[in-house]
mmCIF file of the N, C-alpha and C atoms, coordinates in Angstrom:
data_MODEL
# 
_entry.id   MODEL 
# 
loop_
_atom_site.group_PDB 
_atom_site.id 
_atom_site.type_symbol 
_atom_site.label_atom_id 
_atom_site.label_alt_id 
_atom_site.label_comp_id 
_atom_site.label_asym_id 
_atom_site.label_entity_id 
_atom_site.label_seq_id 
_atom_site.pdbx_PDB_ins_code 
_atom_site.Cartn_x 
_atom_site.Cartn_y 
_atom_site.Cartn_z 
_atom_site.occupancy 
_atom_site.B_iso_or_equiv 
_atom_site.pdbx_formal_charge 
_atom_site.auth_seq_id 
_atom_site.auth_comp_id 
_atom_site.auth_asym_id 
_atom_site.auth_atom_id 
_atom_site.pdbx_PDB_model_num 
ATOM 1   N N  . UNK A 1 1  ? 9.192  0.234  28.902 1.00 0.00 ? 1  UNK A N  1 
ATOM 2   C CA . UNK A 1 1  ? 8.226  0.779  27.961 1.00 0.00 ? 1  UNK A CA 1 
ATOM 3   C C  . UNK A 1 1  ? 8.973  1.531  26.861 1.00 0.00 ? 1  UNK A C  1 
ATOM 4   N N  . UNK A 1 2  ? 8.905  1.635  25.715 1.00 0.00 ? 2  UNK A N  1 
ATOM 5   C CA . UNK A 1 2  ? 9.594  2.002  24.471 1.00 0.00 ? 2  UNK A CA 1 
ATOM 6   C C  . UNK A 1 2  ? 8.495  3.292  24.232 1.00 0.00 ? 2  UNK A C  1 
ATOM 7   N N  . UNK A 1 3  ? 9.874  4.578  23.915 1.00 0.00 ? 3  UNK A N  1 
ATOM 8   C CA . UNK A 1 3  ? 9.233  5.487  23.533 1.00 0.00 ? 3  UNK A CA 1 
ATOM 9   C C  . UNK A 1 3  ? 8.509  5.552  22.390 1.00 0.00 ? 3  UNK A C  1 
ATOM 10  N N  . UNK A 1 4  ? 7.291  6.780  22.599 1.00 0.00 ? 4  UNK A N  1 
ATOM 11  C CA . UNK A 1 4  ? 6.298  6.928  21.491 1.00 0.00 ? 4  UNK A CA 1 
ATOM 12  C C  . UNK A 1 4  ? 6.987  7.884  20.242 1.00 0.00 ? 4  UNK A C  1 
ATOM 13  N N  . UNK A 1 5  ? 6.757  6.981  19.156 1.00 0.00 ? 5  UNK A N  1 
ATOM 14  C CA . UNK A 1 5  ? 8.144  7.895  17.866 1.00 0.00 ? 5  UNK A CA 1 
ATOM 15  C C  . UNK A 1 5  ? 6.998  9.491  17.799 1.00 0.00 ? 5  UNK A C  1 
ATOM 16  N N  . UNK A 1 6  ? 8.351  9.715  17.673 1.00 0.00 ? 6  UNK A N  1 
ATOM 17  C CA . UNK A 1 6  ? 8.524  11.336 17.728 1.00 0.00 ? 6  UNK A CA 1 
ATOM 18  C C  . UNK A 1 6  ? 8.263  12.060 16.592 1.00 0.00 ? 6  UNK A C  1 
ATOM 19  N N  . UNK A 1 7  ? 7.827  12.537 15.901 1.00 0.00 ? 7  UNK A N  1 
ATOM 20  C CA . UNK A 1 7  ? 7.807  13.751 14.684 1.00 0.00 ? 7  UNK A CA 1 
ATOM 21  C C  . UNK A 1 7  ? 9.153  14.326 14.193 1.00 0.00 ? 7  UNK A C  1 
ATOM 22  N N  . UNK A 1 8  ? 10.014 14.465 15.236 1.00 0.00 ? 8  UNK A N  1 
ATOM 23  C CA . UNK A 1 8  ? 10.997 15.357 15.168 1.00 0.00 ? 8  UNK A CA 1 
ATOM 24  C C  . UNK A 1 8  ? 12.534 14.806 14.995 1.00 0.00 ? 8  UNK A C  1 
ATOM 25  N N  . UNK A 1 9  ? 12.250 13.151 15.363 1.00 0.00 ? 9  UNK A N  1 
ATOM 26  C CA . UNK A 1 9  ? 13.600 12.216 15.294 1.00 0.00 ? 9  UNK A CA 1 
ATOM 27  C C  . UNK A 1 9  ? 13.814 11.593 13.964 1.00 0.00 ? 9  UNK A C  1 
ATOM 28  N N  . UNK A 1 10 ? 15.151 11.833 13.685 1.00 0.00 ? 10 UNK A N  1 
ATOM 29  C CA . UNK A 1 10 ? 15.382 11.095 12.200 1.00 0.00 ? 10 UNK A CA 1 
ATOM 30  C C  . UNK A 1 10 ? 14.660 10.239 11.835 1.00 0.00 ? 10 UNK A C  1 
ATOM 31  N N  . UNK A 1 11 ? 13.875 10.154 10.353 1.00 0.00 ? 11 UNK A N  1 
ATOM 32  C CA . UNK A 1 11 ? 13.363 8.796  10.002 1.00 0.00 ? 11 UNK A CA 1 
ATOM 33  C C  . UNK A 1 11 ? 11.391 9.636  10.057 1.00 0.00 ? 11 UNK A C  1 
ATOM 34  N N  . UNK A 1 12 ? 11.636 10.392 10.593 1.00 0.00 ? 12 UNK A N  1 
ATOM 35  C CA . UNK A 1 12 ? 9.914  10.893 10.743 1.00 0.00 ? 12 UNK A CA 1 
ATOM 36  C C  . UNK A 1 12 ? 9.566  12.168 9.437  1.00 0.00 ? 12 UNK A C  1 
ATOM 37  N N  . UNK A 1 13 ? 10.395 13.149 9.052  1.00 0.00 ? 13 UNK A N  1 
ATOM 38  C CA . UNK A 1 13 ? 10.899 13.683 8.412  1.00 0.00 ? 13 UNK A CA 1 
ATOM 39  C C  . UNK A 1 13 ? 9.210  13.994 7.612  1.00 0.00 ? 13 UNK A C  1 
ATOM 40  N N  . UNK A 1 14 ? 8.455  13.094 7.389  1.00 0.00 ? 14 UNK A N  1 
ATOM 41  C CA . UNK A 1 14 ? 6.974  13.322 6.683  1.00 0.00 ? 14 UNK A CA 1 
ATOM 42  C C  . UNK A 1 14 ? 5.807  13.839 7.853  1.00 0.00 ? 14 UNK A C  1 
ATOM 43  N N  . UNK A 1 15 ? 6.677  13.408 8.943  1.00 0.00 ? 15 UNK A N  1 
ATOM 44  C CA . UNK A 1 15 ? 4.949  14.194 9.887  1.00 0.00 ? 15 UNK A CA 1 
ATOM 45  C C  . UNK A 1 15 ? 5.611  15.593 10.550 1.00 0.00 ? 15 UNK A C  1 
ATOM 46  N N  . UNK A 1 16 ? 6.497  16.060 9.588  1.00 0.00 ? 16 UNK A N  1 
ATOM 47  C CA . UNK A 1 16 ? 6.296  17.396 10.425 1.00 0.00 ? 16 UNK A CA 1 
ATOM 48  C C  . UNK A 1 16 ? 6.399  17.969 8.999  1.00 0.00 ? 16 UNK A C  1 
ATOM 49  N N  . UNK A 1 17 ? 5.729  19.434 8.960  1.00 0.00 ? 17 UNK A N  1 
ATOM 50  C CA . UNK A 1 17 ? 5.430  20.500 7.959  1.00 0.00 ? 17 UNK A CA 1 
ATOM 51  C C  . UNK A 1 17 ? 7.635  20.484 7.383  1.00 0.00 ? 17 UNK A C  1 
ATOM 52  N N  . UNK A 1 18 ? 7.283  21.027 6.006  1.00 0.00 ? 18 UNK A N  1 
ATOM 53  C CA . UNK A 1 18 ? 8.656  20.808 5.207  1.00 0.00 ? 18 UNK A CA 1 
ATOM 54  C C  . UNK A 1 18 ? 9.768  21.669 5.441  1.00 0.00 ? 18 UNK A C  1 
ATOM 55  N N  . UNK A 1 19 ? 10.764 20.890 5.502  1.00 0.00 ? 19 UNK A N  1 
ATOM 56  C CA . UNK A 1 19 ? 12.211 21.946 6.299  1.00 0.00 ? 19 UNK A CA 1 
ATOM 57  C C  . UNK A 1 19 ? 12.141 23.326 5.245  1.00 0.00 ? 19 UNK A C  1 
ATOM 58  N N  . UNK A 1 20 ? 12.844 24.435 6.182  1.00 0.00 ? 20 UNK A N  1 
ATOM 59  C CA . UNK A 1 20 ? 13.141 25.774 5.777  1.00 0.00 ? 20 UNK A CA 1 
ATOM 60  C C  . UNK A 1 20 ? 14.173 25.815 5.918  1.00 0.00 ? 20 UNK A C  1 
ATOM 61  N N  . UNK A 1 21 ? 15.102 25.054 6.514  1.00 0.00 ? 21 UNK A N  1 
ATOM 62  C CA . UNK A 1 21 ? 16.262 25.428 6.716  1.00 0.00 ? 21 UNK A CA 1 
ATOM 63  C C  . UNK A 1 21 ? 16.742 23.881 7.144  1.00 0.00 ? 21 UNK A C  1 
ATOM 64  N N  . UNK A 1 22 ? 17.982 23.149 6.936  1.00 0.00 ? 22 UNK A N  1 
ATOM 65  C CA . UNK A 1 22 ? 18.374 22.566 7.205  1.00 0.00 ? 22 UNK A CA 1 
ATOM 66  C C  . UNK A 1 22 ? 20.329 22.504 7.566  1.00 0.00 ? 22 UNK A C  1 
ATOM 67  N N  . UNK A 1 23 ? 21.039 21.714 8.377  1.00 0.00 ? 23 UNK A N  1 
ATOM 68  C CA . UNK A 1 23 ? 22.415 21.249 7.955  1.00 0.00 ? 23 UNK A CA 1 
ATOM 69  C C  . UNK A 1 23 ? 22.666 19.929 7.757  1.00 0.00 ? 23 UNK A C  1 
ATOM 70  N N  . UNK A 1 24 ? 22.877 19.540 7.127  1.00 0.00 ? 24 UNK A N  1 
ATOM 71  C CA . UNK A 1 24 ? 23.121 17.888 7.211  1.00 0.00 ? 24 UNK A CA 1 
ATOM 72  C C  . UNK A 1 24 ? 24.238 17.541 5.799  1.00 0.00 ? 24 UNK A C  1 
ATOM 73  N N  . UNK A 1 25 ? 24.342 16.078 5.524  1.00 0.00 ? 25 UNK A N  1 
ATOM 74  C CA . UNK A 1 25 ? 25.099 15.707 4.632  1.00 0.00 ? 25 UNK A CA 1 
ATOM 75  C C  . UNK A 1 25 ? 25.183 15.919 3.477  1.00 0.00 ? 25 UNK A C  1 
ATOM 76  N N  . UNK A 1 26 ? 26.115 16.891 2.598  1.00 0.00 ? 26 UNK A N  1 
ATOM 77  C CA . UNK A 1 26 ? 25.833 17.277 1.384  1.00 0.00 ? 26 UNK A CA 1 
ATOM 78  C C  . UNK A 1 26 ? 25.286 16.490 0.399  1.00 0.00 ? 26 UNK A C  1 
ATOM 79  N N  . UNK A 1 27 ? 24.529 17.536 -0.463 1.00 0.00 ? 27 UNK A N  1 
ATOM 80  C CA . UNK A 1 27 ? 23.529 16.587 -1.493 1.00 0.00 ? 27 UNK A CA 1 
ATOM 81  C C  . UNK A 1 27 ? 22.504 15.801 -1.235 1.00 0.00 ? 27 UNK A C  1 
ATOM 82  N N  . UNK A 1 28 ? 22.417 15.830 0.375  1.00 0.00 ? 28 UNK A N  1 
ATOM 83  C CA . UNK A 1 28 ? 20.989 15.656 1.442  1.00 0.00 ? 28 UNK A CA 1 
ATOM 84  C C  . UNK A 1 28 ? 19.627 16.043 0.370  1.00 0.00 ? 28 UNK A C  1 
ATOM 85  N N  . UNK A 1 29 ? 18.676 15.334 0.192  1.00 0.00 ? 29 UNK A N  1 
ATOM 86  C CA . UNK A 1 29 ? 17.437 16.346 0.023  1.00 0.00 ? 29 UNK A CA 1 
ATOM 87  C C  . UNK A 1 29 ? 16.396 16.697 0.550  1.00 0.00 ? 29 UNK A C  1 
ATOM 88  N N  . UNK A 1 30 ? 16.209 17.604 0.361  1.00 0.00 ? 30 UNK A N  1 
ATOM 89  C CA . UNK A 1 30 ? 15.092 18.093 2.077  1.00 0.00 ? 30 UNK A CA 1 
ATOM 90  C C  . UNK A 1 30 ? 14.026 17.080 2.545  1.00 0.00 ? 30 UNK A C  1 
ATOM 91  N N  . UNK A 1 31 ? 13.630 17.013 3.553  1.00 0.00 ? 31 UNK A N  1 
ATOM 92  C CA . UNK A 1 31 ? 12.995 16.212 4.417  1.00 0.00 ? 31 UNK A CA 1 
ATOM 93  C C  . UNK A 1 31 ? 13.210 14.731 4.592  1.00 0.00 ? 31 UNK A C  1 
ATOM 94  N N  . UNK A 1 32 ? 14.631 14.554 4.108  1.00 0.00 ? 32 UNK A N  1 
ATOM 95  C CA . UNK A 1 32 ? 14.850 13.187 4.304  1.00 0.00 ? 32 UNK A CA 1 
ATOM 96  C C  . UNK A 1 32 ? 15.672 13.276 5.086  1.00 0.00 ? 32 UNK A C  1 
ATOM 97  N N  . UNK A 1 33 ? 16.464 11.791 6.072  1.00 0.00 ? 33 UNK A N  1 
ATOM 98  C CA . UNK A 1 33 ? 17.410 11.541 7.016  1.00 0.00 ? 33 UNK A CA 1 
ATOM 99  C C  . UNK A 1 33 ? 18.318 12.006 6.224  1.00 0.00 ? 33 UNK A C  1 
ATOM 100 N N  . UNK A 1 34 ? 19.471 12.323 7.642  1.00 0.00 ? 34 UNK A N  1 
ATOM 101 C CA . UNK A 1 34 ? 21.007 12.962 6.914  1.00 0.00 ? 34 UNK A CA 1 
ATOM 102 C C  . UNK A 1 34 ? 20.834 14.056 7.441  1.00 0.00 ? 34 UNK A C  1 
ATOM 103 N N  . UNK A 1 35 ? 20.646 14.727 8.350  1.00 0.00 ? 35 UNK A N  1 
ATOM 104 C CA . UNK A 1 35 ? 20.446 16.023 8.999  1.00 0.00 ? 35 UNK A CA 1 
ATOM 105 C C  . UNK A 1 35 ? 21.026 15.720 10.017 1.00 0.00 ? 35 UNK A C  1 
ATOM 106 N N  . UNK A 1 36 ? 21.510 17.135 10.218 1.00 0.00 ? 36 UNK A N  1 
ATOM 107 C CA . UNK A 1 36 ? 22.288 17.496 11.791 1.00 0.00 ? 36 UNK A CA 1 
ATOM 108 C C  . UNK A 1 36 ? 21.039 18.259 12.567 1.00 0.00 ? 36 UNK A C  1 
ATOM 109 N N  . UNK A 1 37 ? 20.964 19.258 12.037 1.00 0.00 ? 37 UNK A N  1 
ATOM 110 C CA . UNK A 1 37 ? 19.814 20.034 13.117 1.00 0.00 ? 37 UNK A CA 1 
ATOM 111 C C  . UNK A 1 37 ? 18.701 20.583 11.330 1.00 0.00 ? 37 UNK A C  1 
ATOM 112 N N  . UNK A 1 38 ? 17.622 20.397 11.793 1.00 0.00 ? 38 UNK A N  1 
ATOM 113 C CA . UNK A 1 38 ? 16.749 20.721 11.118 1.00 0.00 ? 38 UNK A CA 1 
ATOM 114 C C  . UNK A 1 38 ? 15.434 22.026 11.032 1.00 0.00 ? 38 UNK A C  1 
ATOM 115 N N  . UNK A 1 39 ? 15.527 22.830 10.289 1.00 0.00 ? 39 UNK A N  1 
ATOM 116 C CA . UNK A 1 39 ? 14.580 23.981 11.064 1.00 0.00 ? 39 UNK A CA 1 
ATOM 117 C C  . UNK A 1 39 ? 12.758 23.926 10.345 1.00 0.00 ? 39 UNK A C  1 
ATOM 118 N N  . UNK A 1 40 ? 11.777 23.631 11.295 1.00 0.00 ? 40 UNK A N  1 
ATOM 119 C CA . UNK A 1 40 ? 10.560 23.311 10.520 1.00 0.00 ? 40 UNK A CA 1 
ATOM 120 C C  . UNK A 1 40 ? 9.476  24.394 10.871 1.00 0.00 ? 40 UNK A C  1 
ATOM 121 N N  . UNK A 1 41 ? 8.287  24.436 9.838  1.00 0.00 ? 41 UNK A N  1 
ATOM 122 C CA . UNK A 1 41 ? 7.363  25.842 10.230 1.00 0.00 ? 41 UNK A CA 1 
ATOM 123 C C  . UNK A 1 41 ? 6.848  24.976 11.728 1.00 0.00 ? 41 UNK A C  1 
ATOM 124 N N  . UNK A 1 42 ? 6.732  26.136 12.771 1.00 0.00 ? 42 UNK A N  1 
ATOM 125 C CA . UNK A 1 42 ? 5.207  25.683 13.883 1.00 0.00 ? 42 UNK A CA 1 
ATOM 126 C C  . UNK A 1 42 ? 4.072  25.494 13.672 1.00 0.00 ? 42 UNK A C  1 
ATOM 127 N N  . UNK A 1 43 ? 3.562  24.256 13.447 1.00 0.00 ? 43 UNK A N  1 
ATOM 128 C CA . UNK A 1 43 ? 2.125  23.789 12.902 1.00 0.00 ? 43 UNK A CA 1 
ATOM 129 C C  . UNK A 1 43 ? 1.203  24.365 14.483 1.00 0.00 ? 43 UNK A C  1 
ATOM 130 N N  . UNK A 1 44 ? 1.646  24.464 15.426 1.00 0.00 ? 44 UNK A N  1 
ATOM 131 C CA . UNK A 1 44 ? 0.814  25.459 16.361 1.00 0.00 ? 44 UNK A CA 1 
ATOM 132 C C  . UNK A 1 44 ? 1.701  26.616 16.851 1.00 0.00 ? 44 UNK A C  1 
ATOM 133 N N  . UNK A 1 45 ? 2.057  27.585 16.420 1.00 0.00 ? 45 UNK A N  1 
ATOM 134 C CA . UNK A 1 45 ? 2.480  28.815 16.852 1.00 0.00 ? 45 UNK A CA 1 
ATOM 135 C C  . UNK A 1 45 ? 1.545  29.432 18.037 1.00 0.00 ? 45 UNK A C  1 
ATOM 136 N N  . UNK A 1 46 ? 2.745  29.974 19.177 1.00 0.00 ? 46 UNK A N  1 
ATOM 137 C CA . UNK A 1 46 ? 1.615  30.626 20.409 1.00 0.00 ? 46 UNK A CA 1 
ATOM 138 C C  . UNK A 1 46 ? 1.423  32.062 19.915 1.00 0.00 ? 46 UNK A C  1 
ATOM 139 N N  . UNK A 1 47 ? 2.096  32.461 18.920 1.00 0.00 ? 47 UNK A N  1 
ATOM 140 C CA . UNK A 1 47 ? 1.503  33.969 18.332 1.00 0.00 ? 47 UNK A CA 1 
ATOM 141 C C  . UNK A 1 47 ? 1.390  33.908 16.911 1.00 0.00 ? 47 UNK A C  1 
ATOM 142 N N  . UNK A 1 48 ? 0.345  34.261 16.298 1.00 0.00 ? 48 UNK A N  1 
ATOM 143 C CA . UNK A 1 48 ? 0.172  34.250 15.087 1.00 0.00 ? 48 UNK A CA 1 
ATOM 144 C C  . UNK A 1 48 ? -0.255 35.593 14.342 1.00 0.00 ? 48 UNK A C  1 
ATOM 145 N N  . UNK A 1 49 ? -0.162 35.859 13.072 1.00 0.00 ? 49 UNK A N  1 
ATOM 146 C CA . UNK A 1 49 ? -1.118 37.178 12.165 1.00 0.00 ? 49 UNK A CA 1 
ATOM 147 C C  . UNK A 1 49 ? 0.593  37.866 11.634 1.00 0.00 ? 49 UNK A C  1 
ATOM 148 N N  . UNK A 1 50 ? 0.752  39.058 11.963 1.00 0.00 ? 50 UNK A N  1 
ATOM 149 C CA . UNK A 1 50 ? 1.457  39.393 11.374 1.00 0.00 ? 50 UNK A CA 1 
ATOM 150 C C  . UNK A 1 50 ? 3.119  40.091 12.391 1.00 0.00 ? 50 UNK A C  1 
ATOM 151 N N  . UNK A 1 51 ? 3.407  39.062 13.371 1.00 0.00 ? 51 UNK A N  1 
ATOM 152 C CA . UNK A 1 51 ? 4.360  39.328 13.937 1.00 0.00 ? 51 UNK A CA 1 
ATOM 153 C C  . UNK A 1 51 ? 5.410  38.395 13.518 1.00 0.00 ? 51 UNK A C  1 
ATOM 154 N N  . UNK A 1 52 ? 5.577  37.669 11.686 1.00 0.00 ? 52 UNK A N  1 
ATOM 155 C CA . UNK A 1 52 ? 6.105  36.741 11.160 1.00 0.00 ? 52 UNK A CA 1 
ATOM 156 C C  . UNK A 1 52 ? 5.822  34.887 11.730 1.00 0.00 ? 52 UNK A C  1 
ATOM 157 N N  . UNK A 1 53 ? 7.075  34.826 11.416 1.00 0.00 ? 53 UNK A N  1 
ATOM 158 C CA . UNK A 1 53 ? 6.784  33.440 11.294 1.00 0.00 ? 53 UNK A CA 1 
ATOM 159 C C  . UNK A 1 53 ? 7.199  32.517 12.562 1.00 0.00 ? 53 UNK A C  1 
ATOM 160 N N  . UNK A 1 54 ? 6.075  31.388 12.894 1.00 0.00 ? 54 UNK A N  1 
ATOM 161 C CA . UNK A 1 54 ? 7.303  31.118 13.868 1.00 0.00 ? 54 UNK A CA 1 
ATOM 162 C C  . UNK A 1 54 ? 7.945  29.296 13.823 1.00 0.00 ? 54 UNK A C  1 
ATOM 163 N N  . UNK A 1 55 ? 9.084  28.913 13.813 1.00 0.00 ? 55 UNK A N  1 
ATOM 164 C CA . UNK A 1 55 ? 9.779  28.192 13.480 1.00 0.00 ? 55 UNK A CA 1 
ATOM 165 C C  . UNK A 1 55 ? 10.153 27.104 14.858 1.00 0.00 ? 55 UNK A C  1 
ATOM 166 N N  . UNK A 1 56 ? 10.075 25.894 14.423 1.00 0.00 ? 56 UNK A N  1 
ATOM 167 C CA . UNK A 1 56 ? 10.686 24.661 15.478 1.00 0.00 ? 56 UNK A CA 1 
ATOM 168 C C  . UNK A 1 56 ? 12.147 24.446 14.614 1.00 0.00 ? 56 UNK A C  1 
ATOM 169 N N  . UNK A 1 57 ? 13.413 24.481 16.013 1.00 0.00 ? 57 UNK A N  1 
ATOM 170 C CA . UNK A 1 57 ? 14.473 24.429 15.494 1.00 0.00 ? 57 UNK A CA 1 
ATOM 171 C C  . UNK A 1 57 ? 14.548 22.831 16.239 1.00 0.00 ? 57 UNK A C  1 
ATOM 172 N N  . UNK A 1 58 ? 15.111 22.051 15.029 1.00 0.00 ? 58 UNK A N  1 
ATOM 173 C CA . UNK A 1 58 ? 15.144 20.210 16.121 1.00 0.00 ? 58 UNK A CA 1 
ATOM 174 C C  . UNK A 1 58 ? 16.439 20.479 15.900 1.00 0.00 ? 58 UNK A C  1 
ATOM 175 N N  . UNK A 1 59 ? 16.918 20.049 17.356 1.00 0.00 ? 59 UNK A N  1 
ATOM 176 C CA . UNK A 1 59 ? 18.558 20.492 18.293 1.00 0.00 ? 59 UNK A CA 1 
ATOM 177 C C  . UNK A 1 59 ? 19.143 18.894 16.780 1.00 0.00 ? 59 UNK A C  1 
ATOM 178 N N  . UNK A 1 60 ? 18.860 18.088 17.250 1.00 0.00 ? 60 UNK A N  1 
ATOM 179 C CA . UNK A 1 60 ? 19.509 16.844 16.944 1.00 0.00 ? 60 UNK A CA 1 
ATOM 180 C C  . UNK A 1 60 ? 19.149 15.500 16.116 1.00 0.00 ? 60 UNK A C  1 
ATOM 181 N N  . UNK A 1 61 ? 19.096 14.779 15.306 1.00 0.00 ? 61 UNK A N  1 
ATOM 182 C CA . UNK A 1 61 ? 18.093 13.437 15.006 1.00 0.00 ? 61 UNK A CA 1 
ATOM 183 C C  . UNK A 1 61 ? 18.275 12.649 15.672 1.00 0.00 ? 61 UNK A C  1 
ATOM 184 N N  . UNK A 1 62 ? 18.471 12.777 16.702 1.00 0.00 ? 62 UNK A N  1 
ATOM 185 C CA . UNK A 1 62 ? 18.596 11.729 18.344 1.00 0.00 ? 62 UNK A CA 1 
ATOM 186 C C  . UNK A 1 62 ? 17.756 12.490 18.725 1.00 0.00 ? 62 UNK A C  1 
ATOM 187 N N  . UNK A 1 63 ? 17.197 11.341 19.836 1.00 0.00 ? 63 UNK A N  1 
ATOM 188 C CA . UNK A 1 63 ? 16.015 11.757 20.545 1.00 0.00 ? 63 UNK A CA 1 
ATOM 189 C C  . UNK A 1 63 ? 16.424 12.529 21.872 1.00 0.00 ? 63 UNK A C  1 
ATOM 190 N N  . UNK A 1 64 ? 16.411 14.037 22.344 1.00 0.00 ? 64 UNK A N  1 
ATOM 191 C CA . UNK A 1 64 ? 16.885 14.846 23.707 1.00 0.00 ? 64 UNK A CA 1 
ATOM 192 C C  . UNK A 1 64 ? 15.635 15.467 23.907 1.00 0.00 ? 64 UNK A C  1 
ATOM 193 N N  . UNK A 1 65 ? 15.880 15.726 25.259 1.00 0.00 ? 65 UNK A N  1 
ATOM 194 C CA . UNK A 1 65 ? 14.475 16.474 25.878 1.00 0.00 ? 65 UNK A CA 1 
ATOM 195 C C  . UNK A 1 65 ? 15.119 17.457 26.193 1.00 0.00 ? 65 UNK A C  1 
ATOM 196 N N  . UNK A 1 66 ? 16.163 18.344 26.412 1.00 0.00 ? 66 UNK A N  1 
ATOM 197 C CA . UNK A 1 66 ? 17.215 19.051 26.789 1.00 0.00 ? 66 UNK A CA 1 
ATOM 198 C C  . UNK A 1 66 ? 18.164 19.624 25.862 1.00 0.00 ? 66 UNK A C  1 
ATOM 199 N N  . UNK A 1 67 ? 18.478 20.692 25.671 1.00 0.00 ? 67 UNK A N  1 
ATOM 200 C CA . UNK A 1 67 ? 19.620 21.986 25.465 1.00 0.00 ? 67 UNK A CA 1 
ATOM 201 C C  . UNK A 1 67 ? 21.201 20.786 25.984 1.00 0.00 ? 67 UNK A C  1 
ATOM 202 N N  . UNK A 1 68 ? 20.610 20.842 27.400 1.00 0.00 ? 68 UNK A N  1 
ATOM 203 C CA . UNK A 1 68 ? 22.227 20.044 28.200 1.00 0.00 ? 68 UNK A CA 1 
ATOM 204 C C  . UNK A 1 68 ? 22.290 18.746 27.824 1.00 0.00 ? 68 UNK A C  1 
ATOM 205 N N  . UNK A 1 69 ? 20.922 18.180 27.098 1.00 0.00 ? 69 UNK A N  1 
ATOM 206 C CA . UNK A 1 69 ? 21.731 16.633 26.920 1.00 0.00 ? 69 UNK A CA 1 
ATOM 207 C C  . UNK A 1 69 ? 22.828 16.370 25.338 1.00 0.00 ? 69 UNK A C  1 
ATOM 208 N N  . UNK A 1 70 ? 22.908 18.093 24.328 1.00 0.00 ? 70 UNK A N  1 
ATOM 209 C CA . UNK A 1 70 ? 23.592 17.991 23.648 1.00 0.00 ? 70 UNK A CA 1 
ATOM 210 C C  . UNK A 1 70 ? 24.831 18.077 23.882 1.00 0.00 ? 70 UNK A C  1 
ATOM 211 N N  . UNK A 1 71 ? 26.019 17.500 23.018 1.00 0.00 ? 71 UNK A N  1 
ATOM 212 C CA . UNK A 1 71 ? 27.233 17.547 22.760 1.00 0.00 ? 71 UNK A CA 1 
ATOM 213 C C  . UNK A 1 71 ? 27.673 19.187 22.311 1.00 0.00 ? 71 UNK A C  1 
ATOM 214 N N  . UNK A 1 72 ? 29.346 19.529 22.302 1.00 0.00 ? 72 UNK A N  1 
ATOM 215 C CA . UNK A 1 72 ? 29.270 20.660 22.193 1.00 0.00 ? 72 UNK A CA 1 
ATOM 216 C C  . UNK A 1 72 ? 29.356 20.897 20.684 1.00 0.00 ? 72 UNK A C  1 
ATOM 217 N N  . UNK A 1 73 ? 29.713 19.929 19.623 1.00 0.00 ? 73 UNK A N  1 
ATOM 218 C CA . UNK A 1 73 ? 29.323 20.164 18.664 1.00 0.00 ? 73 UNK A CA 1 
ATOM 219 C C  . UNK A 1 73 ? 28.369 20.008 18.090 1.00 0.00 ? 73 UNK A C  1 
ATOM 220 N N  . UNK A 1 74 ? 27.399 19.636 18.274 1.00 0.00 ? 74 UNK A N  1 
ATOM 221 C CA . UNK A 1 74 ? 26.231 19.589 18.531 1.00 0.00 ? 74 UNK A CA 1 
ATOM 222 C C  . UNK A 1 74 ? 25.166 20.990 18.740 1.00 0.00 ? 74 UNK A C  1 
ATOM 223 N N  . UNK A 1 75 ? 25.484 21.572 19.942 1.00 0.00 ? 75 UNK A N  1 
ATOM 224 C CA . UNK A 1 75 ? 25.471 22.576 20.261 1.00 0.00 ? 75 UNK A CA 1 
ATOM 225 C C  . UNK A 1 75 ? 25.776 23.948 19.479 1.00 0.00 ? 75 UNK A C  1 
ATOM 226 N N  . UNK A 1 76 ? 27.130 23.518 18.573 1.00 0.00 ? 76 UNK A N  1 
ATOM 227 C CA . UNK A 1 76 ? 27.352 24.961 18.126 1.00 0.00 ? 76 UNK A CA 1 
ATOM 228 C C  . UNK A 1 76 ? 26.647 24.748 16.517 1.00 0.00 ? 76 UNK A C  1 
ATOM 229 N N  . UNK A 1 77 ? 26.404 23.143 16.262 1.00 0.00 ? 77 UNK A N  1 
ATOM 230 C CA . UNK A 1 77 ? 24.835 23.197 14.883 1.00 0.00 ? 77 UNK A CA 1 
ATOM 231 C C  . UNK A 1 77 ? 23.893 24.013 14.572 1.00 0.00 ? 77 UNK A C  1 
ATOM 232 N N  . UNK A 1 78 ? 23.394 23.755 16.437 1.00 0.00 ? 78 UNK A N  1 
ATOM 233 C CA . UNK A 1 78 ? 22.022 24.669 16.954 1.00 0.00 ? 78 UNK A CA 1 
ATOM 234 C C  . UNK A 1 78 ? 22.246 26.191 16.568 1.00 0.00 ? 78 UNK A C  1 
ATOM 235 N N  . UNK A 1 79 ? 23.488 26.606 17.260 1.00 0.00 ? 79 UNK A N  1 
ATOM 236 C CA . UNK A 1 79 ? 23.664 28.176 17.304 1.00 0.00 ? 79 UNK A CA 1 
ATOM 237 C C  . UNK A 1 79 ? 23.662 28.491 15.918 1.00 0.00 ? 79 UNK A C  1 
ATOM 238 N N  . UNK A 1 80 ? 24.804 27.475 14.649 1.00 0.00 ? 80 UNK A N  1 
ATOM 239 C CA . UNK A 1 80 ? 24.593 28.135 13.023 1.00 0.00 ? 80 UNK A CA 1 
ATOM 240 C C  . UNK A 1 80 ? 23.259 28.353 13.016 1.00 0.00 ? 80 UNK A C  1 
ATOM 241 N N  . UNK A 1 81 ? 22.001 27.365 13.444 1.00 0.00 ? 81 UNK A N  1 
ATOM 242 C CA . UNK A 1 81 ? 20.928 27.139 12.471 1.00 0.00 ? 81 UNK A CA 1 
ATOM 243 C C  . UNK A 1 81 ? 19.784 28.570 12.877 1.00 0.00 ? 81 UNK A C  1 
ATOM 244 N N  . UNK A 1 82 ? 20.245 28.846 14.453 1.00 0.00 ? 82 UNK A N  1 
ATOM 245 C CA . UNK A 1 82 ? 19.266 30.262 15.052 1.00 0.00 ? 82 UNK A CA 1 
ATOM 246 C C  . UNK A 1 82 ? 19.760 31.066 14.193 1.00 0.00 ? 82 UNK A C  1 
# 
């Protein structure tokens, strides 16, 4: 059975709300492929009003369900982008 495409995997870049933060290939322009780790608003935040904002950080443009299924450079993307 072939997974159901994701919001969050390279190439989807239009169904999730517009990057705030990105790393990827210079001269990249926002919301397009070419990203390493990407940072997007939470279109459902579990707290909302005035305790700021709250943010989906995507680890990778490969598809992981897991922290451990990243690489360690990979990994230290994530840590620049928190």
């Amino acid at each position: 059975m072939a997974e159901p495409a994701c919001p969050f995997c390279e190439g989807h870049e239009r169904e999730t709300p517009p990057e705030t933060f990105a790393l990827g290939s210079p001269g990249r322009s926002p919301d397009t492929p070419g990203w390493q780790v990407r940072v997007v608003p939470n279109k459902y935040p579990a707290v909302e009003g005035e305790t700021g904002r709250t943010e989906v950080v995507v680890h990778t443009p490969r598809h992981v369900t897991s922290v451990g299924d990243l690489e360690a450079p990979e990994l230290e993307l994530v840590a620049e982008a928190w």
